[in-house]
C-alpha positions in Angstrom: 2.9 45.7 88.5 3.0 42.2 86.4 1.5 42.2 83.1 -1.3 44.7 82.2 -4.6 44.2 80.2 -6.5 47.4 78.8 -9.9 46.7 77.4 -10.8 48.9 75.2 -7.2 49.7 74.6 -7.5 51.2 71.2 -9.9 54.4 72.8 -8.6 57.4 73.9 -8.3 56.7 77.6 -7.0 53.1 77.4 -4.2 54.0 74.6 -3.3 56.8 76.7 -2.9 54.8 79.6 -0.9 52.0 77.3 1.5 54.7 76.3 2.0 55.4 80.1 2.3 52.3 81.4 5.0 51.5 78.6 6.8 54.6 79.3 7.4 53.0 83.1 8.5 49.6 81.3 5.0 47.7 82.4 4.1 44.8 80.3 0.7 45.6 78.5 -2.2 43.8 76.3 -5.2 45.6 74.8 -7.8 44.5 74.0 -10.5 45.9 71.7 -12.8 45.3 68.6 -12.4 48.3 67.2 -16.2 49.4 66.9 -15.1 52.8 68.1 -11.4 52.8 69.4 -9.3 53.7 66.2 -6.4 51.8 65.0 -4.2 55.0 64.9 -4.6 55.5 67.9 -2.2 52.2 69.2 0.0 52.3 65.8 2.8 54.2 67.4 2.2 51.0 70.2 3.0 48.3 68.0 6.0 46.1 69.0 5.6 46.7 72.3 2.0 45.8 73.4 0.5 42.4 72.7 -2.8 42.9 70.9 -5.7 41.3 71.3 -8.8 41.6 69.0 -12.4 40.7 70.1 -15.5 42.2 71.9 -16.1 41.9 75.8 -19.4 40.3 75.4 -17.5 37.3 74.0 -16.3 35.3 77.5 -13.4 32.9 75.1 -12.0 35.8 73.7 -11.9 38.1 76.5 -10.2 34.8 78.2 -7.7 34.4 75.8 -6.7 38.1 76.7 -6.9 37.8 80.2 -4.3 34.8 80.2 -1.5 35.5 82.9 -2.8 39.2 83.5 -2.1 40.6 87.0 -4.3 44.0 86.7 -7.0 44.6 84.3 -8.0 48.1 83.7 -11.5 48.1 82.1 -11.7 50.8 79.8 -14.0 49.0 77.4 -17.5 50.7 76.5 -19.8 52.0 74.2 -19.0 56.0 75.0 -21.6 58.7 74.7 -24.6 59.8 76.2 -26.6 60.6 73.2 -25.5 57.3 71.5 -27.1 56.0 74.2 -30.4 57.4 73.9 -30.5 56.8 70.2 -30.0 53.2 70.8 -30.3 52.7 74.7 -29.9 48.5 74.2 -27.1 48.2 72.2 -25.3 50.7 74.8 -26.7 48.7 78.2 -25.8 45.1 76.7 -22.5 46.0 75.9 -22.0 47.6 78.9 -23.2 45.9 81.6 -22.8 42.1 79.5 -19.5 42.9 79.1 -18.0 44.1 82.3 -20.0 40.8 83.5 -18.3 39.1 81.3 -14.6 41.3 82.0 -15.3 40.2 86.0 -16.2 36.8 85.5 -13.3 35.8 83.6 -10.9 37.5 85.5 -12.0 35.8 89.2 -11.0 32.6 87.1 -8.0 33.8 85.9 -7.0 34.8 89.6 -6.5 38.7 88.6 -5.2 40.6 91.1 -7.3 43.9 90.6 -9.5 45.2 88.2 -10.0 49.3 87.5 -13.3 50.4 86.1 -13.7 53.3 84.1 -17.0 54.5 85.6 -18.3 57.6 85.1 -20.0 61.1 86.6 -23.1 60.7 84.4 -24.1 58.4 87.2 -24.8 61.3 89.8 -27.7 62.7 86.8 -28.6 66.4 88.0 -28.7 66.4 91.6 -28.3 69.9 93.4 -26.0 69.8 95.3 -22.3 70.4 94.0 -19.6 69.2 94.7 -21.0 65.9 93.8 -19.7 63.4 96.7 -19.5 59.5 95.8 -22.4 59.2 99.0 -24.8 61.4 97.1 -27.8 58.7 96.1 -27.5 58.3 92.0 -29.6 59.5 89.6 -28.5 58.7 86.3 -30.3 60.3 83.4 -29.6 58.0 80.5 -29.3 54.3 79.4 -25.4 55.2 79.8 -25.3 56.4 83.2 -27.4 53.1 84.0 -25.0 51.1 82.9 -22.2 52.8 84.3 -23.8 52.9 87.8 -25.0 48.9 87.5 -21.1 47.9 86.6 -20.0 49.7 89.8 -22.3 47.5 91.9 -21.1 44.8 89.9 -17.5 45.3 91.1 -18.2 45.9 94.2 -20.3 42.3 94.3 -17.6 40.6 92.8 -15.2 41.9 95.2 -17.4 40.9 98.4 -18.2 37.4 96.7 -15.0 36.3 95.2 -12.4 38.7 96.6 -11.4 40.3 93.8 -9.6 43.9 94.3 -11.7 46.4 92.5 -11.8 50.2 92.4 -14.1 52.6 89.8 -13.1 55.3 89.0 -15.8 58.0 88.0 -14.5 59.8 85.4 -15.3 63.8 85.1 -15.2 64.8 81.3 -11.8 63.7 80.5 -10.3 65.5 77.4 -6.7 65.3 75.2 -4.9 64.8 72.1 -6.3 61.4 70.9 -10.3 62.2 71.4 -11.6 62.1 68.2 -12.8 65.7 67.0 -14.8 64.0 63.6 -17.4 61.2 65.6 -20.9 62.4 65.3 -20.6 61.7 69.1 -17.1 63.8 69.5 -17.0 65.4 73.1 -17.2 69.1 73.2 -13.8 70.1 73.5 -12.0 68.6 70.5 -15.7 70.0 68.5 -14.6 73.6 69.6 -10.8 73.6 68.9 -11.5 72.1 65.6 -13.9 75.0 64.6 -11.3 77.3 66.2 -8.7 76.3 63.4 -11.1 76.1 60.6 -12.7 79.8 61.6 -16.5 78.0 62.1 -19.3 78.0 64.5 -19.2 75.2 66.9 -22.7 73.8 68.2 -23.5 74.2 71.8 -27.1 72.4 72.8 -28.3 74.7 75.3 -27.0 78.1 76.6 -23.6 77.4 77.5 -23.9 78.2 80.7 -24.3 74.3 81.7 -20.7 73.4 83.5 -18.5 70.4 83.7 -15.0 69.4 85.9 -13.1 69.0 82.7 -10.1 66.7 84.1 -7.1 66.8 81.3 -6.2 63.3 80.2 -2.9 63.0 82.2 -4.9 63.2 85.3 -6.8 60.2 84.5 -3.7 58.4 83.7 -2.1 58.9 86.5 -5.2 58.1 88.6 -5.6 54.8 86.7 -1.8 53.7 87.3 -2.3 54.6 91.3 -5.2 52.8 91.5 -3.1 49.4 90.0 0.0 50.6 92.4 -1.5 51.5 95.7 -0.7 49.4 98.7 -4.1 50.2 100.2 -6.8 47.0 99.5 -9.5 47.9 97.1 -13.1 46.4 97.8 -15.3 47.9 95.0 -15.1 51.5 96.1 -16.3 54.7 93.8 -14.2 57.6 93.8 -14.3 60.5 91.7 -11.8 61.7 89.3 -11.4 65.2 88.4 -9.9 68.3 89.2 -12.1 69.9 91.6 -13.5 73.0 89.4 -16.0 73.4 87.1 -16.1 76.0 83.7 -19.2 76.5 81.9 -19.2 76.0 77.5 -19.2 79.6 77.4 -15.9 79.9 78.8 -13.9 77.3 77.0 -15.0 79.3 74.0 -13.4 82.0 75.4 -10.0 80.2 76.4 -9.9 78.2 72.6 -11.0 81.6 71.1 -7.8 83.0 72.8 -5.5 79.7 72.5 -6.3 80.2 68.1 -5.1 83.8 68.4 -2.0 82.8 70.4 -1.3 80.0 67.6 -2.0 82.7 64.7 -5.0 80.8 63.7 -7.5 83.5 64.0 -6.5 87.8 64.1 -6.2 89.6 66.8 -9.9 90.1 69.0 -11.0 87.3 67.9 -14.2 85.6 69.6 -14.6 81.9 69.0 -19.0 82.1 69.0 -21.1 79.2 69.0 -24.4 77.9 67.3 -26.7 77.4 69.7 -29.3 74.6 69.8 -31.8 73.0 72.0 -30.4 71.2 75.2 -30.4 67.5 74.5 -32.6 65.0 76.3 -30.4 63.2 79.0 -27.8 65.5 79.6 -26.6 66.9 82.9 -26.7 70.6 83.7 -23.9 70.9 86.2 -21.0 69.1 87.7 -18.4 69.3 90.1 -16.6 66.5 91.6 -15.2 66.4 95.3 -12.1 64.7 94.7 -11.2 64.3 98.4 -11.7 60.3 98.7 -9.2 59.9 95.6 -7.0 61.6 97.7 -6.9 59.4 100.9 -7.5 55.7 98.9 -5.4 56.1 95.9 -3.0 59.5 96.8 -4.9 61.0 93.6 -3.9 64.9 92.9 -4.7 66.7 89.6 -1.5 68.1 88.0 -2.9 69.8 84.8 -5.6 71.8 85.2 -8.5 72.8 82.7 -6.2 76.0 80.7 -2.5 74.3 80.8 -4.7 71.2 79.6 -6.5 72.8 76.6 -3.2 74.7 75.6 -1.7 71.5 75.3 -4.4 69.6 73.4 -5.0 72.8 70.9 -1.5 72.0 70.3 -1.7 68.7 69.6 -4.6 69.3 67.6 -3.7 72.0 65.1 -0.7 69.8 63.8 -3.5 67.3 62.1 -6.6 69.4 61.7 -7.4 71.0 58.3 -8.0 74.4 58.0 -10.7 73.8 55.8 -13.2 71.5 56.2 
């Protein structure tokens, strides 16, 4: 594939994705600031990636990354919805500014293809599940904007300066290197934490809301067919997933079991959450239809939602305290 650049290399996607793409004998950069990737997360990395260190609003740095890169997979991002709505300008201008700024420098550099790392928040709560990538968007927080405005930017930048571009819209994407202590931790690594340490996780809302929880080897492997496949890419969405949905009620249930399993918690145990007020800007339901996936890119989930959370409550229990 020529020489890789990850920005935002140091999160849990793109450092997954590094380790991948190293494991195949690809030649990868990331690049990150570190305002919320973590620096353990590319230690084991060093020596074999180039690192680069700078933000993606800054065009100079973001070129001197971009030097001699064939495909550029565009991780970078301020994550969270709820960050978002706490601070819905710092979130847009980094977003959008910065995949400008990611696009631009790369039609100069005479990148191949770029691979966004868009995202499902874009669809907002429309009815109708599965959500299919012709539904009309309507995004429910400053996040989801600027998700949905960077897809329209790569497919511009594709038509204009014929670029290869592809987003991906990622469906809840969970693993061993999330990061259970952010204030803004996703729900899964919040509920296998409280699992080993025997608390009450917060749910906002009933629980009944759903998501297509896609293990973190699915999007991996979607990322690297989107740099590999011989079809050309011309700023089309596609979804990324696995094509069924579970409700927060029931990954208490399989976590509850995987802590009894692990001898965490006695027999009969019932993992039982706080519940709180649903949160302004989140969606209720999700599903994906991952059938475009299929036919552009050859996408196909391989681990799906309870071989995935087995393996990331396993992961997980070898560095979480028992106490808190």
């Amino acid at each position: 594939m020529g020489l890789m650049l990850i920005t935002g290399g140091a999160g849990f996607v793109g450092s997954s994705l590094a380790e991948a793409l190293l494991a195949q004998g690809e030649r990868v950069r990331i690049f990150d600031n570190f305002a919320t990737g973590r620096r353990s997360n590319v230690e084991s990395l060093k020596g074999n990636v180039e690192l680069f260190e700078g933000s993606i609003v800054d065009p100079e740095a973001v070129a001197r990354a971009m030097k001699g890169v064939d495909v550029v997979f565009h991780e970078a991002a301020i994550p969270s919805v709820a960050r978002s709505v706490e601070n819905p300008q710092y979130s847009v201008s980094i977003g959008v500014q910065g995949t400008t700024v990611v696009l631009d420098v790369a039609r100069h550099e005479k990148v191949k293809r770029l691979i966004f790392a868009a995202s499902s928040s874009a669809y907002g709560n429309t009815k109708e599940l599965p959500k299919v990538e012709t539904m009309a968007p309507t995004p429910l927080s400053p996040y989801a904007v600027s998700k949905l405005t960077c897809e329209h930017l790569l497919r511009v930048f594709a038509g204009l300066y014929g670029i290869e571009t592809l987003s991906l819209r990622y469906f809840n994407v969970f693993g061993p290197r999330q990061d259970p202590a952010s204030e803004y931790a996703a729900v899964i690594p919040k509920f296998i934490t409280a699992a080993i340490r025997r608390e009450r996780p917060v749910i906002f809302g009933d629980g009944e809301q759903t998501r297509d929880f896609c293990f973190i080897d699915n999007t991996v492997a979607a990322n690297i067919l989107a740099a590999t496949t011989s079809n050309k890419l011309s700023g089309e969405v596609v979804n990324i997933a696995c094509g069924e949905r579970r409700s927060l009620n029931e990954l208490l249930a399989f976590i509850g079991h995987e802590a009894v399993s692990a001898g965490d918690a006695p027999p009969g145990y019932e993992l039982r959450a706080d519940y709180k007020p649903a949160r302004a800007g989140d969606v209720r339901d999700s599903l994906a239809d991952i059938a475009a996936a299929r036919k552009l890119i050859g996408y196909e989930p391989k681990v799906m939602v309870r071989d995935g959370l087995a393996r990331t409550y396993a992961a997980f229990r070898t560095f979480t305290s028992k106490t808190a």
